[in-house]
N, C-alpha and C positions, 0 to 999 in steps of 0.2 A: 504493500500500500504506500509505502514512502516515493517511492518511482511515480505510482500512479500518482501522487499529489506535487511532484516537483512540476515547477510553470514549466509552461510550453507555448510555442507561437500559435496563435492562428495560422495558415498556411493550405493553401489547396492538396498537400500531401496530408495536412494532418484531415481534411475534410476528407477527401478519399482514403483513407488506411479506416474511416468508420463505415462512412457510404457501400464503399465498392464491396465487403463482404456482406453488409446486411440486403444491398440489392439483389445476390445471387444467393440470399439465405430466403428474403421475403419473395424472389421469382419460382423457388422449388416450392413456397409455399401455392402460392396463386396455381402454379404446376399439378398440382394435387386436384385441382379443382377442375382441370383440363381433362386431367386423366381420367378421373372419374365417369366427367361427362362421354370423352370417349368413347371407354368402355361400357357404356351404359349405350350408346348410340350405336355401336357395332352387333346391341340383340336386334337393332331394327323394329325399337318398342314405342312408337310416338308416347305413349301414355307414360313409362318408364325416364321417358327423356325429360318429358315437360316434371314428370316428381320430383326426381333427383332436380332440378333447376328451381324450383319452387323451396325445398328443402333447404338448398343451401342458402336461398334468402333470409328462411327462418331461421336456420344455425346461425347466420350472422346474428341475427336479433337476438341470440340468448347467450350467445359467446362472445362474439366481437363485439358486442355495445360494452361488454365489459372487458376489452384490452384497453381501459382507463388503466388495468392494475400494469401492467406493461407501461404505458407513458408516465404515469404519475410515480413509480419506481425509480425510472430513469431519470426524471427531471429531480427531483428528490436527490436523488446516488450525486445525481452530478453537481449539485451547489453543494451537498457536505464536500465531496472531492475538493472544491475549486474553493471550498473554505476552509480545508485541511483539516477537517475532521472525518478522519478514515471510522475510527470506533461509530460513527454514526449510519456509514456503510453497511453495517451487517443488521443494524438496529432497522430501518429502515425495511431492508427483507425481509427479517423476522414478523413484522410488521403486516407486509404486503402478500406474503404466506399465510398467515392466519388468516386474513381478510381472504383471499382464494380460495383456501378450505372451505370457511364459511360458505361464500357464495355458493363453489362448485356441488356441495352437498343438499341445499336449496334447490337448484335444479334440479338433483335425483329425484328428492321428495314430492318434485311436481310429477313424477310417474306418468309422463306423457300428458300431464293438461295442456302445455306449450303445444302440441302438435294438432290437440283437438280442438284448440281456439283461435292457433295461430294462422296454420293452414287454410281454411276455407276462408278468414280475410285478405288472405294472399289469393283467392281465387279458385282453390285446389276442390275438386270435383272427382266423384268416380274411382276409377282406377288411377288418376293422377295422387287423387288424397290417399290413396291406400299405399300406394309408393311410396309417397311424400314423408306419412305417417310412420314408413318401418322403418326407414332411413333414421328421420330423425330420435325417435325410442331410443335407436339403439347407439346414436352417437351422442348422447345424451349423457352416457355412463363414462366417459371422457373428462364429464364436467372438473373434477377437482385435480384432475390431471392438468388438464387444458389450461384452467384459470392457475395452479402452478407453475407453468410453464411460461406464464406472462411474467408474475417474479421475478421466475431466476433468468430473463432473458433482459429484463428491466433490469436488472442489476448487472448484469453486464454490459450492455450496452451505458449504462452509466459510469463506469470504471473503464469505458472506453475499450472491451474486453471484445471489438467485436470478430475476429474470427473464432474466437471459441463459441460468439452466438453463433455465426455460421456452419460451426460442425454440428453443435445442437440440433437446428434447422433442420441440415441433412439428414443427421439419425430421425428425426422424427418423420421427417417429408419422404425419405428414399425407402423409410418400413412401411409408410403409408400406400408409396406407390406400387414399388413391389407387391405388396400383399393387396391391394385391389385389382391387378391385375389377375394375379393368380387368384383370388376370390371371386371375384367376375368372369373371366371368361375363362380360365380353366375350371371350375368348380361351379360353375353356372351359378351362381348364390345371388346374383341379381344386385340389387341398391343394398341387400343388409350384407353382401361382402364387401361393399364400398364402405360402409359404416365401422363394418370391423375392422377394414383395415384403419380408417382415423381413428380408432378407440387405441387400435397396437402402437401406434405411431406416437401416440400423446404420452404413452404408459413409458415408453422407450426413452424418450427426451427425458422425463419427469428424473428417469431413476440415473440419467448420465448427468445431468445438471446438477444434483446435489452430488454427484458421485465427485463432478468437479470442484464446485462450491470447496466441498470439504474435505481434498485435495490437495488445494489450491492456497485455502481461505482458512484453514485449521475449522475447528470444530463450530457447529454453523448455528447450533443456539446458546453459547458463549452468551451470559447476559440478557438471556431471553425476559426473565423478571422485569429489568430496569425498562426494557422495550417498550412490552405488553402496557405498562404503567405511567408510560408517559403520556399524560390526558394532550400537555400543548403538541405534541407531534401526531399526535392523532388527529387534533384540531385541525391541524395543519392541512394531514393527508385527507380527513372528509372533504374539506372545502375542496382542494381539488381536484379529487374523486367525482363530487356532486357536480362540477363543473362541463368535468370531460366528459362521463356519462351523458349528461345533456345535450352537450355536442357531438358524441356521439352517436345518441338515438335519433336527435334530429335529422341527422347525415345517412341513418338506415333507412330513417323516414322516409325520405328524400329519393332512395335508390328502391325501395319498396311501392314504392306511389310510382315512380316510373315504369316497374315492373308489371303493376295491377294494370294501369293507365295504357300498358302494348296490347295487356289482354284483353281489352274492351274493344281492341281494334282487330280481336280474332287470334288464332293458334300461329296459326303463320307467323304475324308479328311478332307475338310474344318469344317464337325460339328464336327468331332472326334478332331482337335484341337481345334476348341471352346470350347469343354468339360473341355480339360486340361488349358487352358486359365482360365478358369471358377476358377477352383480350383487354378492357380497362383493367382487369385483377391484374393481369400480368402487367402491364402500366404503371398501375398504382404503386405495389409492390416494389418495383424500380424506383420511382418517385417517392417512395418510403424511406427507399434507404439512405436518402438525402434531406427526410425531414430529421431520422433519426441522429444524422450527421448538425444537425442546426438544433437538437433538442440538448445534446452534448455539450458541442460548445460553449452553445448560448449557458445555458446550466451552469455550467464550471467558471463559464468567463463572470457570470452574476454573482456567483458564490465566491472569487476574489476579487468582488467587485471593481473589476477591468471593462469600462465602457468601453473603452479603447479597444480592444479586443472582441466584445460584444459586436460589438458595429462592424468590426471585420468577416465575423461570423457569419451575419446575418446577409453581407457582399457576397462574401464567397460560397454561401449555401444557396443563394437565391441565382446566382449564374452560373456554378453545376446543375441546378433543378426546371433551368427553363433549357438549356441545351440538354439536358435530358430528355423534356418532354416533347422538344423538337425533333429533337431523332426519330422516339417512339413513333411521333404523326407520321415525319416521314415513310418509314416501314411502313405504317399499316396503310399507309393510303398507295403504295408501291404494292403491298403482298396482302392485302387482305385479303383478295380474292381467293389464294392457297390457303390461309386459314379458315375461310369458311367452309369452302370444300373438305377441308382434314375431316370437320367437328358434324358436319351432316352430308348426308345422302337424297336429301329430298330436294329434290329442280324447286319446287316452289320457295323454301324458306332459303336457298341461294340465290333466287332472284331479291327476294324481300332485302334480304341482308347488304345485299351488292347496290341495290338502289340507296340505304342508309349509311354506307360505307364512306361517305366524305366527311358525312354530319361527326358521327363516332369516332375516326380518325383524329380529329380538331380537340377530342376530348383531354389527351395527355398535356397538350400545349397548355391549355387554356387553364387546365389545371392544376399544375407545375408551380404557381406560383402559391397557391391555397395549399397544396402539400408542404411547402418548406415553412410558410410562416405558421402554421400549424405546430412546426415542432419549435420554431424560435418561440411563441408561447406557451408553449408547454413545457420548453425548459428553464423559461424566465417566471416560471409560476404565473403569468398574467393567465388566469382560467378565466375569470368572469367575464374579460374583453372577447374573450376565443368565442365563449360560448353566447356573449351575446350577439356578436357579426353573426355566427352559424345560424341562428332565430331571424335574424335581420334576411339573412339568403335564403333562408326559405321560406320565406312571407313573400320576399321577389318571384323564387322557383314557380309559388304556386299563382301569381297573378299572371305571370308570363304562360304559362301552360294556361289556366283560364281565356287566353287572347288567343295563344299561336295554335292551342292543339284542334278545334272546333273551324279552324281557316286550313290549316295546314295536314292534320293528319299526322301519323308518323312522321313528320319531316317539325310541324311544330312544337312534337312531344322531346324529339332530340334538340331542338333549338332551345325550349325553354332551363334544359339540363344541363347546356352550356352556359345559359346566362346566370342562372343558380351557381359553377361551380367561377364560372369570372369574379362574380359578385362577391364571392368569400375572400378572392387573394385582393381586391380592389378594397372592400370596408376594412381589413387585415392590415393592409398596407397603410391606410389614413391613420389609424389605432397606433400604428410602432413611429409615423411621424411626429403625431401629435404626441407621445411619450417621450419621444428624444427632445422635439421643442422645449416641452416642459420642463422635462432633467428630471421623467420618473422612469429609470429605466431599472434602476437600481428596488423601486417600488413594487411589491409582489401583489396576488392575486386581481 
């Protein structure tokens, strides 16, 4: 931990030595999610295909609204780091693992109510819902694994640890993949061996991350008492827990309403934008690993309270993440057309899909900038500002779709999802000016 706390410059190596493994950690994640649908498209099941895609909207809703415990770990790790309080590093885990337990065991207890109330709001009908339904059941039992894994990868990415999050990643993504393949289409087990295989996959990471943890980090509840009992760091970690959460649900909201809102427009639509969905995971994912690199910095530069530094962070992560996102558009507006073709077989939903392919392409660019200032607030503790632009973009997202979708059709449902996700780096950006005018940058929540 001494190493981890000695200063260091801001510097576009020090931005990519965090970036560049988490984007090929967070790509085999989004990967998972390709695979599946693949293998799930190769029984040549329309109803099987639209489950599994419906499913994974609702997994995001009960797992991903909660990778708060993930960013709010990390931003946390990295102001003790950058205020050279290493003993507060473990404390903070301790912390953020109990809270995962909790929640992950919550989810058991809901014994599938999530899939029987979630699903048919997402649209899920028939043999859709019955898909939808086993999948999620059964990747459900993941929960305290899954919601650990946000911890201990928060904590490393906060110590700046990240290719060891990266081999994490892979132990957990490459069992995932693996084993759904061979669950699916050798073992014909349908969507519940896609399920088992994200259940084996979660369980695998869970037990190499402590294995490293404590390892690495000597014995990993060291001090657990003093943790548990500290009411002000709890104080701390609810407010921005309660923050991200909010900004998070909103943002599922958001990708969930656009979901519903293709299926009004018929089955066609709806898998031809699950397609392009497909390829923003892989996008995002990439563009993640540069918010994670601005969640870092920004964090540690706060925590030895280095504006000077700060400010460099936030240059240097904001022009890795738009030449990111520019690349991304390019490829997909060059090659989408072979990934549509990979992920289906049916002439209709590749016309559908090829017709919205410019709109969706635009998506990473436009994006790019909302991903990085995301993690520069989220490591600068500003939550309340994050989450109230997020409330702000979607009060936009949904007057713009009121206007474009009822003129436009799928062309005005992908327009308004673009001006929703502009909207967020645009109020994000005024927020971090009007703090540096002021000289509140040093100012948390």
């Amino acid at each position: 931990m001494a190493s981890e706390s000695a200063e260091f410059a801001v510097t576009h190596r020090a931005v990519l030595r965090i970036a560049a493994p988490m984007m090929f950690a967070y790509l085999s994640t989004a990967l998972v999610g390709v695979v599946s649908t693949a293998a799930i498209g190769r029984l040549a099941n329309a109803d099987l295909s639209a489950g599994i895609a419906l499913a994974a909207i609702l997994f995001d809703v009960l797992f991903v609204s909660l990778n708060f415990l993930r960013s709010t770990t990390l931003g946390l790790t990295a102001l003790a780091l950058g205020a050279g309080r290493p003993e507060e590093v473990r404390a903070i885990f301790q912390r953020s693992l109990l809270l995962a337990a909790g929640l992950g065991f919550i989810i058991l207890a809901l014994k599938g109510a999530e899939a029987r109330i979630g699903l048919p709001v997402l649209g899920a009908q028939g043999l859709v819902l019955q898909a939808a339904g086993s999948y999620v059941r059964i990747r459900a039992l993941s929960a305290p694994f899954a919601l650990g894994n946000y911890a201990i990868l928060g904590t490393l990415l906060g110590r700046g640890r990240a290719m060891t999050g990266l081999g994490l990643q892979l132990i957990l993504n490459g069992t995932n993949i693996v084993l759904c393949i061979g669950l699916v289409l050798g073992l014909h087990l349908g969507v519940r061996g896609a399920a088992w295989a994200a259940v084996a996959g979660e369980v695998a990471a869970f037990i190499a991350g402590l294995g490293w943890l404590r390892l690495c980090g000597g014995p990993v509840f060291t001090g657990l008492k003093a943790a548990l009992t500290d009411r002000r760091s709890w104080g701390a970690m609810g407010i921005l827990n309660r923050d991200t959460l909010i900004r998070t649900l909103a943002l599922l909201f958001a990708f969930a309403f656009f979901t519903r809102e293709g299926a009004v427009l018929g089955a066609v639509v709806l898998a031809a934008n699950a397609i392009h969905l497909q390829f923003f995971a892989l996008a995002s994912n990439c563009l993640d690993g540069f918010a994670a690199a601005a969640e870092q910095l920004a964090g540690r530069m706060i925590g030895a309270r280095n504006i000077a530094g700060f400010n460099r962070a936030v240059r240097l992560t904001l022009v890795w993440s738009v030449v990111c996102g520019a690349a991304i558009t390019l490829v997909y507006a060059v090659f989408g057309n072979g990934f549509i073709a990979l992920l289906t077989q049916a002439a209709s939903v590749r016309h559908e899909a090829a017709r919205s392919l410019f709109w969706a392409a635009l998506v990473p660019l436009v994006a790019a900038a909302a991903f990085q200032l995301d993690g520069v607030f989220i490591g600068a503790t500003w939550s309340r500002d994050m989450r109230n632009m997020m409330l702000l973009s979607l009060v936009v997202f949904i007057g713009s779709w009121a206007v474009l979708m009822p003129a436009l059709g799928n062309t005005g449902l992908w327009l308004a999802f673009l001006i929703f996700l502009g909207t967020r780096g645009i109020t994000l950006t005024r927020v971090l000016r009007k703090r540096q005018r002021e000289k509140r940058v040093l100012v948390g929540f």
